[in-house]
C-alpha positions in Angstrom: 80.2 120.0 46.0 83.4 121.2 47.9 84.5 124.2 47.9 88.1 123.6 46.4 88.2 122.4 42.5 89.4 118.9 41.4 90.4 117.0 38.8 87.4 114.8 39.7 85.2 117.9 39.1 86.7 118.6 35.4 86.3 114.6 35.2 82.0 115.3 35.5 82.9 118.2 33.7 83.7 116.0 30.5 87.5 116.9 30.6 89.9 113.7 29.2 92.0 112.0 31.9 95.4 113.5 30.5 97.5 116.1 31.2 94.4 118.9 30.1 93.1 118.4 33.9 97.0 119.1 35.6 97.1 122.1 33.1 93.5 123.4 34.1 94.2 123.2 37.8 97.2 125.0 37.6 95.8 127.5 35.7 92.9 128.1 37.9 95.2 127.9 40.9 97.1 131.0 39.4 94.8 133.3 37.9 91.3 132.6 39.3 91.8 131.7 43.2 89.2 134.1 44.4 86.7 133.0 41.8 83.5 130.6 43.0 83.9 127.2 42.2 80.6 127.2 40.1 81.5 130.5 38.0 84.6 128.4 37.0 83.1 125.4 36.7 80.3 127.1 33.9 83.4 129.1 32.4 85.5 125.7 32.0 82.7 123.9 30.3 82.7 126.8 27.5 86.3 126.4 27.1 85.4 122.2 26.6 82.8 122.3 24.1 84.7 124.8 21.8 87.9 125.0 22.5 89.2 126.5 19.3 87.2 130.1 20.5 89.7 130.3 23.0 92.8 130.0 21.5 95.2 132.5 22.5 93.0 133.9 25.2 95.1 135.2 27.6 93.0 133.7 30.5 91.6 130.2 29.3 94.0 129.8 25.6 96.5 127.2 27.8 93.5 125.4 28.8 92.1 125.4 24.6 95.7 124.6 23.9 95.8 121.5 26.3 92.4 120.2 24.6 93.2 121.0 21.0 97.5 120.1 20.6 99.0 119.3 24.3 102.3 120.3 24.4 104.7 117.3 24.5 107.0 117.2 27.3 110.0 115.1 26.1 113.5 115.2 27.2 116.1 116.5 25.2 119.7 115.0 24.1 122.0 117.6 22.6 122.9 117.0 19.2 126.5 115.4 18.3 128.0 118.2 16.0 127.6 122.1 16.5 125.8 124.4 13.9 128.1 126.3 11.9 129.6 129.6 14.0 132.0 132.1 14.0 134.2 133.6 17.1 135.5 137.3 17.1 138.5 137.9 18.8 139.3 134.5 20.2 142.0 134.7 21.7 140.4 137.5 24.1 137.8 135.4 25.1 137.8 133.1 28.3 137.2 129.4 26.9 134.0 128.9 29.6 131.8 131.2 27.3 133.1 129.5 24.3 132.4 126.0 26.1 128.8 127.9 27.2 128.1 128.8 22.8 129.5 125.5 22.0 126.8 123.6 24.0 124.4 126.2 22.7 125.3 124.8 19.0 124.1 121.3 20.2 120.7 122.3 21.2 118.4 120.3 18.8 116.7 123.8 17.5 120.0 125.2 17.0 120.7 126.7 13.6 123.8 129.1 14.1 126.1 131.2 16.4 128.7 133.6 17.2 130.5 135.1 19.6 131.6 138.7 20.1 134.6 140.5 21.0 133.6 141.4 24.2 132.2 137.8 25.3 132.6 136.3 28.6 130.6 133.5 30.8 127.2 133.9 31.6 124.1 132.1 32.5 122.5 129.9 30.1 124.2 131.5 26.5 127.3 133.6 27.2 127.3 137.6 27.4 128.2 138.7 23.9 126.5 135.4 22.6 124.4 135.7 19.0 121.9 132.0 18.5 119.8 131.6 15.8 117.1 129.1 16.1 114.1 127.3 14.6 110.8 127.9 16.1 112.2 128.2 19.1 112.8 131.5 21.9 115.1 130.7 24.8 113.9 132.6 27.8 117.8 132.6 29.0 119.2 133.2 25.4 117.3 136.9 25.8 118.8 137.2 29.4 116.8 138.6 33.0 117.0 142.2 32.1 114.9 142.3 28.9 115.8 145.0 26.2 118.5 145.8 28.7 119.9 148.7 26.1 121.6 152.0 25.0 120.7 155.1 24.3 122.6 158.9 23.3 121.3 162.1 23.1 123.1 164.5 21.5 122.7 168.2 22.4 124.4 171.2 20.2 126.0 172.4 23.5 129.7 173.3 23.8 131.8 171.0 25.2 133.0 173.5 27.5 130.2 172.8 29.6 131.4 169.8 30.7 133.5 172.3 32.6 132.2 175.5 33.3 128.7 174.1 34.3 130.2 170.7 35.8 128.8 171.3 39.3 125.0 172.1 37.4 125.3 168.9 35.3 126.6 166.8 38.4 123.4 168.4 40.2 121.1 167.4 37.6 122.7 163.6 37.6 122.5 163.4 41.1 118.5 164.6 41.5 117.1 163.8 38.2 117.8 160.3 37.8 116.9 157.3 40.1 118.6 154.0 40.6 118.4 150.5 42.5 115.5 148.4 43.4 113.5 151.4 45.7 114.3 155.0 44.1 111.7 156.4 42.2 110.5 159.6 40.9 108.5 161.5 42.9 106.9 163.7 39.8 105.1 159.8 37.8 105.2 160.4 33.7 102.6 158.1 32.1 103.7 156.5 28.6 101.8 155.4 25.7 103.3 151.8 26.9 100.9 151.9 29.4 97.8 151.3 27.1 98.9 148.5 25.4 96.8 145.3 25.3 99.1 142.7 26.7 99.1 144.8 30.2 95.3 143.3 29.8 95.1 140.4 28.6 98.1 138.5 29.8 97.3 137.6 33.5 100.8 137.6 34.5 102.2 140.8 32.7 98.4 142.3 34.3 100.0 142.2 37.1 103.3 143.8 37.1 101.6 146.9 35.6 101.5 149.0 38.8 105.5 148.2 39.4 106.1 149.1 36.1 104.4 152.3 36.4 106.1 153.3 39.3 109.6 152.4 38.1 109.3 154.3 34.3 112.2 156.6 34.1 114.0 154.5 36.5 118.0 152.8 36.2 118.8 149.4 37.8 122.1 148.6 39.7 125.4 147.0 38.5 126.7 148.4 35.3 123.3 150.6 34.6 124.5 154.2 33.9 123.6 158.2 32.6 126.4 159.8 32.1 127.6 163.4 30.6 130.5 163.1 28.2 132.0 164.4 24.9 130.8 163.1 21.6 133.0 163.7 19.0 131.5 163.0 15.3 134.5 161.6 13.0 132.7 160.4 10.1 131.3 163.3 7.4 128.8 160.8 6.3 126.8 160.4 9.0 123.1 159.7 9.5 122.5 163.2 11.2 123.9 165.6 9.0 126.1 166.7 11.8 128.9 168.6 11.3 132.3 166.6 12.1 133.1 167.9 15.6 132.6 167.7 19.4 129.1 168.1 21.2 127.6 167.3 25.1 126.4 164.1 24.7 123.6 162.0 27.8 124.3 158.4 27.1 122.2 156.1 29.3 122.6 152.0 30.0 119.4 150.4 31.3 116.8 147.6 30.7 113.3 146.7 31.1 113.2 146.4 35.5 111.2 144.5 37.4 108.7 144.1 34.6 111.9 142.2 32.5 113.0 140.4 35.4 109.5 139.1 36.0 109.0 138.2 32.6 112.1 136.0 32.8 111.5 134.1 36.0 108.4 133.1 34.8 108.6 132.0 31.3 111.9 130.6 32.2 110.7 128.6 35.0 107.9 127.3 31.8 110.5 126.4 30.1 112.4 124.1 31.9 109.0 122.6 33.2 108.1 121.6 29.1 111.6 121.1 27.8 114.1 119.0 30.2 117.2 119.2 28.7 120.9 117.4 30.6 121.5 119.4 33.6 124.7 121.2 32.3 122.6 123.0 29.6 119.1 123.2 31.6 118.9 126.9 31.5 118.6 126.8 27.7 115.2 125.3 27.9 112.9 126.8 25.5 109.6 127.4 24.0 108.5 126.5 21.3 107.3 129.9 19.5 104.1 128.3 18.0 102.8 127.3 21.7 100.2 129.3 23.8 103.4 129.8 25.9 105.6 130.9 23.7 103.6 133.5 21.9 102.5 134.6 25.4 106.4 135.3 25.9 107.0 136.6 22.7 104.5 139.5 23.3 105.8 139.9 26.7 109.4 140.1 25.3 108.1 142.8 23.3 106.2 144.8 25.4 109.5 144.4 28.1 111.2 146.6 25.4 109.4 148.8 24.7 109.0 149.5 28.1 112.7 149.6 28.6 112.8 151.8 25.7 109.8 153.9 27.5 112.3 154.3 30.4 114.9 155.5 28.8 112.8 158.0 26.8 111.8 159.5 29.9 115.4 159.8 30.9 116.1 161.8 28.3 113.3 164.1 28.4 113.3 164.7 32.2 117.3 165.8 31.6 116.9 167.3 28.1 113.8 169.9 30.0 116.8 170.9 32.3 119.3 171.3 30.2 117.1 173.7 28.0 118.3 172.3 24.6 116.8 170.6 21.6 118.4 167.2 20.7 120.1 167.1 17.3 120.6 163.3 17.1 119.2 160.3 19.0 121.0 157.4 18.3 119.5 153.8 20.4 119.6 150.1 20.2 118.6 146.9 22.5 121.3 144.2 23.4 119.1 142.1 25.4 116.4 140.3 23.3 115.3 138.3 20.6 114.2 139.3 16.9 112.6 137.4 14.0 114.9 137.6 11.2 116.1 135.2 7.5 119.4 133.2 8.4 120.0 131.5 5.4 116.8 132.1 3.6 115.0 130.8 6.6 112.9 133.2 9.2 114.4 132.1 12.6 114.9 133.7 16.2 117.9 135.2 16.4 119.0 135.5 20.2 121.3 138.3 21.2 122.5 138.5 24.1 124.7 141.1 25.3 125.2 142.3 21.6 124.6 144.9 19.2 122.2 144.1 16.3 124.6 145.5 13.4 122.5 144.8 10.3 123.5 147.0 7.1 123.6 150.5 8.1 122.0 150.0 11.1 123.2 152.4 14.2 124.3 151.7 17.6 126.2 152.3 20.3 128.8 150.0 22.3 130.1 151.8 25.7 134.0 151.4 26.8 134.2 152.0 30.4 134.0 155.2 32.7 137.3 156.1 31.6 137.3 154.8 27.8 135.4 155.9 24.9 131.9 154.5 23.6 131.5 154.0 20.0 128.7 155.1 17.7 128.4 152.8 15.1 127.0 151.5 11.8 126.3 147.9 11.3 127.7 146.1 8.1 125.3 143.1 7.4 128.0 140.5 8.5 126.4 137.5 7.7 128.5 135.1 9.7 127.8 137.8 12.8 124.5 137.3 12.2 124.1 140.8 11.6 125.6 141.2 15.2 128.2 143.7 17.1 129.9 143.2 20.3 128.0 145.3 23.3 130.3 146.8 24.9 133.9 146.2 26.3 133.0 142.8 27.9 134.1 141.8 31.4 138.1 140.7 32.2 137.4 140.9 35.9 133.8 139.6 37.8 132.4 141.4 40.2 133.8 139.3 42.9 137.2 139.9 41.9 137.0 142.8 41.6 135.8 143.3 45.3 139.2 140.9 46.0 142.1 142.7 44.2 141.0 146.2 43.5 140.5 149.3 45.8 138.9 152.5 46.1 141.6 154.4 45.8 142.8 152.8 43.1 139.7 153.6 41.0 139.8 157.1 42.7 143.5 157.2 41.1 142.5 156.4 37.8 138.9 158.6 37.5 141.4 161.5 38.5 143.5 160.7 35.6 140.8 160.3 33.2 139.2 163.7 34.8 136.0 161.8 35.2 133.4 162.4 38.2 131.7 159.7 39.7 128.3 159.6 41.6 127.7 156.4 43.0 129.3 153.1 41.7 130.6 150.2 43.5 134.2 148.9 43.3 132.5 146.0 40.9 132.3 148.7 38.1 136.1 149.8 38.3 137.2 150.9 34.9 139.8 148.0 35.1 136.9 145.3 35.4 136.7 145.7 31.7 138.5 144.6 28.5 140.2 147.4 26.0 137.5 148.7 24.4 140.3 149.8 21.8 141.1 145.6 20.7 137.8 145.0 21.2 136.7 147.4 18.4 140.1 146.1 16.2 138.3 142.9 16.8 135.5 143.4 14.8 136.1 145.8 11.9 134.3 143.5 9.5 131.2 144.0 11.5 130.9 147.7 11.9 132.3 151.2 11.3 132.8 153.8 13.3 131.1 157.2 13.2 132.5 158.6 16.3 132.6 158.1 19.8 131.4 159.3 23.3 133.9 159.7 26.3 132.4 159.8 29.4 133.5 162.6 32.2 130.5 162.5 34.6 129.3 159.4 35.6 125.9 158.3 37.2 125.7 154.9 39.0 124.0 153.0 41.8 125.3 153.9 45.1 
């Protein structure tokens, strides 16, 4: 017997000659490499004669999958017509995204869509792109940073602290938080995220655990953010009870990390393997939710928010414990994900990407810009929407251009008339990379209302 498994070996094993021996190889050749060919051999026989015990095992449930219902790998054509969908503020939005949602309509598991205010092009759907679909989770329609999302903490401090302690509250920014691929806290919080079961039993996720530990509490680079600003409550009926009136607010931006990113590459890289779709439209391959692989991504999904939310939770606590003040609202929501929810009577998987979920009386938060206002909000049920908000003020420059036309001293020019402090940032996050917050909110007054707002005037960004 040689020391390296074959499909001949499955083959005396009792395995058919299909696609259950490709799927077994791979499998081993991932997860159980350092394993003796006979222990594997003895295991894979198990899975054989009763498949059915292993479904959804996170080590051998492919394999059982494979046996029991092989996946079908067929290519794709896009349908002829779109679903139905509804655009927000058209004529603010570059016609590449709407090109990217309509091709999105065509997708054979398509059910619905819209487009935010804030939209612009992306990879795979568009930034401020809402898809409902049928049994189905696009990988890409979620986005890299998983559960990529806000959150505000509001603190029954004078606002005149924003002034008289500015050089304390740039201090704690500037030591307290961590940003990029490589900072971390020095001082490791454990989470109750930590404990849960797909950290165990999903091989891959197993092993992004110690990474994810390491990086809890942590901020990525581009527009990630925790920034000190004014919230001002407008709205008497609020959720909080809060007097109208002007508090210290800590509003962070940040997602899920390496663990998200991970997630992504992976399950993306599935999907494109079992669903081939025309080139143009490749990264909207998907899984089909009923699969071993698409409930393994689903719970991964999952536990990549929570996680993200984890982070941010720590954020908050680490800063609130310096700050020496109780919270008297929290106010949070993902724009990065996926969520089960009834789209015309039927439960499907509603996609958001780079948007608010704004279901009735809901609460979120969609940031301007360094040097224009957030807004906390209350979703209105829009059906057409699907129960969705813009997330923020969208992109009117990329990241290139901005780095072509713009210069430091120009953003220096305008923080100073804003009176916002920055630490860190890159000329890529220049407050005139963005859309008017201002139209952007005019553009969707039939999807939320506005409780008040949060105005940023220190700023915390990668350097």
């Amino acid at each position: 017997m040689g020391k390296k498994l074959s499909g001949k070996d499955l083959i005396k094993l009792g395995f058919p000659k299909n696609n259950s021996i490709n799927v077994t190889l791979g499998h081993i050749n991932r997860y159980h490499k350092r394993i003796k060919k006979e222990q594997i051999l003895t295991e894979a026989k198990k899975v054989l004669l009763n498949p059915e015990n292993y479904k959804g095992d996170g080590v051998w449930g492919k394999v059982a999958e494979s046996l029991l219902s092989p996946v079908e790998v067929k290519r794709h054509a896009l349908k002829t017509t779109r679903s139905p969908f509804a655009i927000y503020g058209e004529n603010e939005i570059d016609d590449q995204a709407k090109y990217q949602l309509y091709d999105a309509l065509k997708l054979p598991v398509a059910v619905a869509g819209a487009l935010m205010p804030d939209a612009h092009t992306g990879y795979g759907l568009p930034i401020g792109g809402v898809l409902a679909t049928q049994d189905a989770v696009i990988p890409y329609g979620v986005g890299v940073d998983i559960g990529c999302r806000m959150c505000l903490t509001i603190y029954p401090i004078p606002v005149s602290f924003l002034k008289g302690k500015k050089h304390q509250l740039e201090n704690i920014l500037a030591e307290h938080t961590k940003f990029g691929m490589y900072e971390t806290h020095k001082i490791k919080h454990d989470h109750e995220v930590f404990e849960r079961g797909e950290f165990t039993t999903i091989p891959f996720v197993k092993r992004l655990k110690d990474k994810a530990y390491k990086q809890l509490g942590t901020s990525g680079g581009g527009n990630h953010f925790v920034e000190f600003g004014e919230v001002t409550i407008t709205d008497v009926d609020n959720a909080w009870d809060l007097p109208v009136g002007s508090y210290i607010g800590l509003l962070s931006h940040s997602g899920s990390r390496g663990l998200g990113a991970n997630i992504a590459k992976h399950y993306t890289y599935l999907a494109t393997k079992q669903c081939p779709l025309p080139k143009h439209v490749q990264q909207l391959a998907w899984l089909d939710i009923n699969t071993h692989d698409g409930q393994e991504y689903w719970l991964a999904m999952n536990l990549a928010g929570d996680y993200a939310k984890a982070c941010h939770d720590d954020i908050h606590r680490r800063i609130g414990k310096l700050l020496g003040s109780r919270p008297v609202a929290k106010i949070e929501n993902h724009h990065n994900f996926a969520w089960k929810q009834e789209v015309n009577g039927e439960e499907c998987i509603v996609h958001r990407k780079g948007a608010t979920p704004a279901a009735k009386g809901e609460l979120g938060i969609i940031p301007g810009s360094m040097t224009a206002p957030g807004f906390i909000v209350r979703g209105l049920g829009n059906e057409a929407s699907l129960q969705s908000a813009s997330h923020g003020a969208g992109r009117v420059l990329s990241r290139r251009k901005c780095k072509e036309t713009l210069t430091r001293s120009e953003v220096k020019k305008e923080l100073k008339a804003h009176e916002v402090t920055l630490i860190g940032g890159g000329i890529d996050e220049a407050p005139m990379a963005y859309k008017d917050i201002h139209k952007v909110m005019a553009n969707q007054q039939e999807l939320v209302e506005v409780l008040g707002t949060f105005t940023p005037k220190i700023v915390r960004m990668d350097t």
